[in-house]
C-alpha positions in Angstrom: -25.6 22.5 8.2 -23.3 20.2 10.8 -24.8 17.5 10.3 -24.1 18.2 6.0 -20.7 18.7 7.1 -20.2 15.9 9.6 -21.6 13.6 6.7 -19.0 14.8 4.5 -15.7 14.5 6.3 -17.1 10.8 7.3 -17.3 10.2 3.7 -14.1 12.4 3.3 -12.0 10.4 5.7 -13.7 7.0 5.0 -12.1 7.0 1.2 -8.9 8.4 2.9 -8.8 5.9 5.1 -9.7 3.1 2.3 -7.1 4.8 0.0 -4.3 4.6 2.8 -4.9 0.8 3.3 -4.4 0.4 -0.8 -1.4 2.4 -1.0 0.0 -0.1 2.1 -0.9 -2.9 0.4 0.8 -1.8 -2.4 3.8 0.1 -1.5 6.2 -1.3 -4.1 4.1 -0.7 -7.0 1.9 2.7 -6.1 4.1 5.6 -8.3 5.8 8.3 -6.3 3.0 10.8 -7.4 0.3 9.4 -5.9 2.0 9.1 -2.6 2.6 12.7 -3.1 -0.8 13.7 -3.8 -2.1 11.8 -1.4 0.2 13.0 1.5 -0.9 16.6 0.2 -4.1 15.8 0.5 -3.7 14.8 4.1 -1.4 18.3 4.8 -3.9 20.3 2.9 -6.6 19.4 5.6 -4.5 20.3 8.7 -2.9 23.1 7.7 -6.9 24.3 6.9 -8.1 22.7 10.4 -4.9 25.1 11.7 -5.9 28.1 10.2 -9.8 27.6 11.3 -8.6 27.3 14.8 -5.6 30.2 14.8 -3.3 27.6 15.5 -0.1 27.0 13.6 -0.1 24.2 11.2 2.4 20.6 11.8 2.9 20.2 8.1 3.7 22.2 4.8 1.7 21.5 1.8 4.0 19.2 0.0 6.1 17.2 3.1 5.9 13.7 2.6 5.1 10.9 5.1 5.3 7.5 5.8 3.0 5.4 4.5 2.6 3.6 8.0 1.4 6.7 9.7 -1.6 7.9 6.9 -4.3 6.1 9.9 -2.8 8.5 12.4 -2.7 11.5 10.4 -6.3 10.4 9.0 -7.2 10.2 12.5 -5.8 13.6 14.1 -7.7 15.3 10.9 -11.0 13.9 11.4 -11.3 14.5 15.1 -10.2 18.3 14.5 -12.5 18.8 11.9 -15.5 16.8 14.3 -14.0 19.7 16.9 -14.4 22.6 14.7 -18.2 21.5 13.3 -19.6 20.4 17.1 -17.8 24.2 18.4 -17.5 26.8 15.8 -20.0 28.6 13.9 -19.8 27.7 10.6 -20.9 31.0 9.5 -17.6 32.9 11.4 -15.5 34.8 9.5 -11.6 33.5 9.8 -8.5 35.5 8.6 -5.7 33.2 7.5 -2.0 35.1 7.3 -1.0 34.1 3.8 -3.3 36.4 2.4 -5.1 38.5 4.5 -8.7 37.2 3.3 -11.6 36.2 5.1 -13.6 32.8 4.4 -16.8 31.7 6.1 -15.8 28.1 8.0 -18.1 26.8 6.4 -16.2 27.5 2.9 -13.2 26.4 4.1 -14.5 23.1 4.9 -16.4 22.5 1.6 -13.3 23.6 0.1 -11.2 20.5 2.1 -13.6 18.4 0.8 -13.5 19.7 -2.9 -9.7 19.3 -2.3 -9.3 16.0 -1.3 -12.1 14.9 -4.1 -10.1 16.1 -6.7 -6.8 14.9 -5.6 -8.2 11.4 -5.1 -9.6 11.2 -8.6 -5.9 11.9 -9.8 -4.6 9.2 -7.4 -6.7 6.9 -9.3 -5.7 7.4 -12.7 -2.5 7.4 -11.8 -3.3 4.4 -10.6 -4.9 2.6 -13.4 -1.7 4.0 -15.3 0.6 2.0 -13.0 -1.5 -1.5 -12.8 -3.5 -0.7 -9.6 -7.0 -1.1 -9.4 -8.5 2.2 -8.0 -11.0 2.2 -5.7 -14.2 4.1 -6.6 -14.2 7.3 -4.3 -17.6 9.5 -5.4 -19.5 10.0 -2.6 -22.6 7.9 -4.0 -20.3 5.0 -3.5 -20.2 6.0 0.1 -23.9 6.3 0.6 -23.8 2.6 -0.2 -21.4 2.4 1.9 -18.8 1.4 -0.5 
């Protein structure tokens, strides 16, 4: 099952990565919205790798960054989330303080993943609504190394 995972947040921060480099190319026409969306995707996924570890989380879900530090954040993300797979049983039980439920890791990082899927898919009509070519995101695309 980490090696499922590890696949997936390479794919996962391989598009993000791909997606940041578009929105810098394109800073003066990519609508406010997507940069919104995408920076939530970006918070969404620390503030989970945060609660996985106990930790306290850097950003809230909807702050909004600079477009010249996506690769950083990107970065920070994926070598917490490499962290939690290589260390943590993905079958543990975490509590997270908001609500008082437990999730098995392993849901929790599925559920990043399902997160940031869906977000991207909106960053790219939102896109193609604003004159952008959108980059194609599925995860097949990523098996061929897209």
């Amino acid at each position: 099952m980490k090696t499922f995972f590890k696949e997936l947040f390479d794919y996962n921060n391989h598009f993000n990565t791909k997606l940041a480099k578009l929105i810098l190319a394109n800073q003066r026409n990519t609508p406010k919205k997507s940069i919104q969306l995408f920076c939530h995707i970006l918070n969404a996924h620390e503030i989970w790798n945060s609660r996985i570890q106990g930790k306290a989380n850097v950003y809230r879900v909807w702050d909004i960054h600079n477009p010249n530090d996506f690769h950083e954040i990107i970065r920070l993300n994926g070598e917490t989330t490499n962290t939690i797979i290589e260390k943590l049983p993905l079958n543990e039980m975490i509590e997270y303080s908001k609500s008082k439920t437990q999730k098995k890791i392993s849901d929790v990082l599925f559920h990043i993943i399902n997160h940031s899927t869906y977000h991207r898919g909106q960053i790219a009509t939102e896109f193609k609504e604003n004159g952008i070519e959108p980059i194609p995101t599925d995860f097949v695309h990523y098996e061929r190394k897209g």
